[in-house]
C-alpha positions as CSV (number, residue, x, y, z in Angstrom):
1,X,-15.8,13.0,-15.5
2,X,-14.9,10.1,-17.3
3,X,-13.2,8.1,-14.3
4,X,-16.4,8.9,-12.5
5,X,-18.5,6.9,-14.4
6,X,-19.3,3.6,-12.9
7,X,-21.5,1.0,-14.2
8,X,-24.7,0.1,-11.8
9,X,-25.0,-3.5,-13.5
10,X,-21.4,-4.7,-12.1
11,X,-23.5,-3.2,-8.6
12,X,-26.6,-4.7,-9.5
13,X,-25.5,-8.1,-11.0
14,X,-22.5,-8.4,-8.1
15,X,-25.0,-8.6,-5.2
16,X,-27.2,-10.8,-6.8
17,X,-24.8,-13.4,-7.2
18,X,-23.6,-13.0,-3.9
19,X,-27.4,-13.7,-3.1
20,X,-27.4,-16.3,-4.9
21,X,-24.3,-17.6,-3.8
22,X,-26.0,-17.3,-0.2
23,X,-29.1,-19.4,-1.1
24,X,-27.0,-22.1,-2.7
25,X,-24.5,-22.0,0.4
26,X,-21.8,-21.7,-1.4
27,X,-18.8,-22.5,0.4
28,X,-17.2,-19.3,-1.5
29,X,-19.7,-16.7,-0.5
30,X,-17.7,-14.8,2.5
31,X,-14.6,-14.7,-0.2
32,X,-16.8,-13.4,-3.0
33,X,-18.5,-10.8,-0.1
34,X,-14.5,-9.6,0.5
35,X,-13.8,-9.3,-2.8
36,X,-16.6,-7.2,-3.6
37,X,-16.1,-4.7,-1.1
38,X,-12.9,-4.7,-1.7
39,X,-13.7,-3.5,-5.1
40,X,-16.6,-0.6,-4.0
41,X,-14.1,0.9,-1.7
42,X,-11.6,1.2,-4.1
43,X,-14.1,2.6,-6.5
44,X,-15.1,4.8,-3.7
45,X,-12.1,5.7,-2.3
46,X,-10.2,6.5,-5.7
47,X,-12.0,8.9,-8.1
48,X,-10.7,11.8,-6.4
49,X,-7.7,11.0,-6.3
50,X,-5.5,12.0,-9.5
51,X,-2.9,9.5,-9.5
52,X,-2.2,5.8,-7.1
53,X,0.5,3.5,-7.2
54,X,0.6,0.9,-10.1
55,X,0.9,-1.9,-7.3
56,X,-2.5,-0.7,-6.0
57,X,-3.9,-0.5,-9.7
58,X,-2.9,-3.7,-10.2
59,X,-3.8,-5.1,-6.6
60,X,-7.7,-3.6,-7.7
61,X,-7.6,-5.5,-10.6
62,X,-7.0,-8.6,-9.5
63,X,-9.5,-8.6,-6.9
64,X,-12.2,-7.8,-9.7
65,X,-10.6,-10.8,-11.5
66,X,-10.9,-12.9,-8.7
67,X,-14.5,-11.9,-8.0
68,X,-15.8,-12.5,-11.5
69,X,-14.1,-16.4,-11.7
70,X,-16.2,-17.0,-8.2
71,X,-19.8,-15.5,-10.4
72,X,-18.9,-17.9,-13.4
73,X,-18.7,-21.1,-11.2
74,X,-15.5,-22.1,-12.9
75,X,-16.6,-22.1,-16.4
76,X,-14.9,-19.1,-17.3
77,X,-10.6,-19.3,-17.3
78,X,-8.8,-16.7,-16.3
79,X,-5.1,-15.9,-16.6
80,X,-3.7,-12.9,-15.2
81,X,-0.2,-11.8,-15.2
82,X,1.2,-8.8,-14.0
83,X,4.7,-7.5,-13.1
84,X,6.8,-4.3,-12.6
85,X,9.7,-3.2,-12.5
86,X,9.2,-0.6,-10.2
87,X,6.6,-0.3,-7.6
88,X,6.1,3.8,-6.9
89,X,5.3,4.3,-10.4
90,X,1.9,6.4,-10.1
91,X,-1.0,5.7,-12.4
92,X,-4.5,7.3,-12.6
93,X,-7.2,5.1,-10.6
94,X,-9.5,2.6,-13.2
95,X,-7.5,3.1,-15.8
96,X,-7.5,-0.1,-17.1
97,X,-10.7,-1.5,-15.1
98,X,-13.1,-1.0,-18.8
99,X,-10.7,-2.7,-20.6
100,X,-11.2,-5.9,-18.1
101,X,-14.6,-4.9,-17.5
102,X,-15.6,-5.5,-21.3
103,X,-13.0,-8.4,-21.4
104,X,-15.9,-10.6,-18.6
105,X,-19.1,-8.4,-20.3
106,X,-18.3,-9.8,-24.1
107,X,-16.3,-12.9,-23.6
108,X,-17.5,-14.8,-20.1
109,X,-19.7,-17.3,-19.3
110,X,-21.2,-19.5,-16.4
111,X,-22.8,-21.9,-18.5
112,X,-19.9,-22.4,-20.9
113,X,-16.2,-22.9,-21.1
114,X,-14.1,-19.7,-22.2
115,X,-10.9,-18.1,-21.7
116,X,-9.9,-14.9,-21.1
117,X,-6.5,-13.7,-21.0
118,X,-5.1,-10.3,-19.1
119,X,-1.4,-8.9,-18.2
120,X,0.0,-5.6,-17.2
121,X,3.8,-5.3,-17.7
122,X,5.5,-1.9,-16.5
123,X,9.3,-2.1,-17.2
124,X,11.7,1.1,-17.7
125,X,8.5,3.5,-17.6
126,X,6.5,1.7,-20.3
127,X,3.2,0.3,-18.9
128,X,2.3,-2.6,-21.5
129,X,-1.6,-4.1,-20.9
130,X,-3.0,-6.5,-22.7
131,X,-6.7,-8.7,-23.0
132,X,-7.6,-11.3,-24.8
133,X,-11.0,-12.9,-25.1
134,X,-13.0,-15.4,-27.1
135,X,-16.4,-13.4,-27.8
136,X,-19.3,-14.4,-26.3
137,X,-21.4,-11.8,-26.9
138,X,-21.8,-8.6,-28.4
139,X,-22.8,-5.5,-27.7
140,X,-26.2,-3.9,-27.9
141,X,-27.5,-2.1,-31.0
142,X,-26.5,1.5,-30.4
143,X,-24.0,1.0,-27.3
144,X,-21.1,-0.4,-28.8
145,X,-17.7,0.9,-27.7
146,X,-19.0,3.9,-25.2
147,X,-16.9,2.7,-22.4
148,X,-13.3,2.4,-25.0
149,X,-14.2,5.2,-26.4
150,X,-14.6,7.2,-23.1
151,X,-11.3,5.0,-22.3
152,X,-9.5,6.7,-25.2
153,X,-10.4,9.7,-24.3
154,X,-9.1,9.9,-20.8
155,X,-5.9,8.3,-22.4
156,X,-5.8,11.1,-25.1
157,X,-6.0,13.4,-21.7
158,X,-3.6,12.3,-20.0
159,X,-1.4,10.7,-22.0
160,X,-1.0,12.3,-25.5
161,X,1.1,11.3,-28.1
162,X,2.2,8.6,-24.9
163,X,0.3,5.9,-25.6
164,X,-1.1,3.8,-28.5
165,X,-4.2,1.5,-28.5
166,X,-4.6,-1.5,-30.5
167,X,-8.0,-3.6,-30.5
168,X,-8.9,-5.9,-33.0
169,X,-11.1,-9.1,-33.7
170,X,-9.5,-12.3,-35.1
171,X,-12.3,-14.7,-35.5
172,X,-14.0,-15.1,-32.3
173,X,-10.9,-13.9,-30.8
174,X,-10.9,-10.2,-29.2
175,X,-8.0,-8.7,-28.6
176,X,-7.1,-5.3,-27.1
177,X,-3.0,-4.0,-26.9
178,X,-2.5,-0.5,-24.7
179,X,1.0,0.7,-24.6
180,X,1.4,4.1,-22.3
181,X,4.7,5.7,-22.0
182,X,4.7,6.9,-18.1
């Protein structure tokens, strides 16, 4: 149930930009339109499935990346770094996609500059993810941390006693830390 939830507004808000994108011929529209459905047919083609290769995982997640730099028109920074040590490792589909989700929701921006900051590390079994975000914005009255707390849930399902989850707020700094033994 949980990894079946999917957010309309990333639905919504994606193809309005790529309209938008279309009106102001942007010379970045057919990259954005790839990127997107790259994304919906991995969101698709995934929640059935119980576990995919982290390369795959990882491959998903940059394309969202990649997708939401093109909707900020350069004003947001992003830097993402992944790497692993082994390829077959299997992972559950969209694990990680909340985490990045509320990374661009809370701390993106097309009419200011901002950074955010994302890496998945798996080396010897030990899957280390990591965002970092200045905060924009916050959530709504009454709808703070659904999505991590759904998030910690399926962890606490899948994983338990496996993994540890570390978020905190610095300043305007977010910061989230998931370690998963695999």
């Amino acid at each position: 149930l949980y990894k079946a939830q999917i957010n309309p507004h990333f639905l919504f808000n994606s193809l309005n930009t790529i309209y938008s994108m279309i009106i102001n011929r942007s010379e970045h529209t057919e990259e954005a339109f790839i990127k997107f459905t790259d994304i919906l047919k991995y969101m698709y083609d995934q929640p059935t499935a119980d576990s995919i290769s982290i390369e795959r995982e990882f491959e998903y997640i940059g394309n969202y990346i990649q997708f939401q730099k093109l909707r900020h028109n350069g004003h947001t920074t992003v830097k993402w770094d992944c790497s692993m040590d082994d390829h077959k490792i299997q992972i559950p589909p969209m694990l990680l996609i909340t985490f990045v989700e509320n990374a661009f929701k809370y701390g993106s921006s097309s009419r200011r500059d901002c950074q955010i900051d994302i890496s998945a590390h798996i080396n010897d079994g030990i899957l280390i993810f990591k965002t970092e975000n200045q905060i924009i914005r916050r959530p709504s009255e009454g709808s703070e941390g659904i999505g991590i707390e759904n998030c910690r849930n399926r962890l606490e399902l899948l994983y338990p006693d496996r993994y540890c989850l570390d978020i905190k707020e610095e300043g305007e700094k977010f910061m989230l830390n998931l370690t998963i033994n695999l």
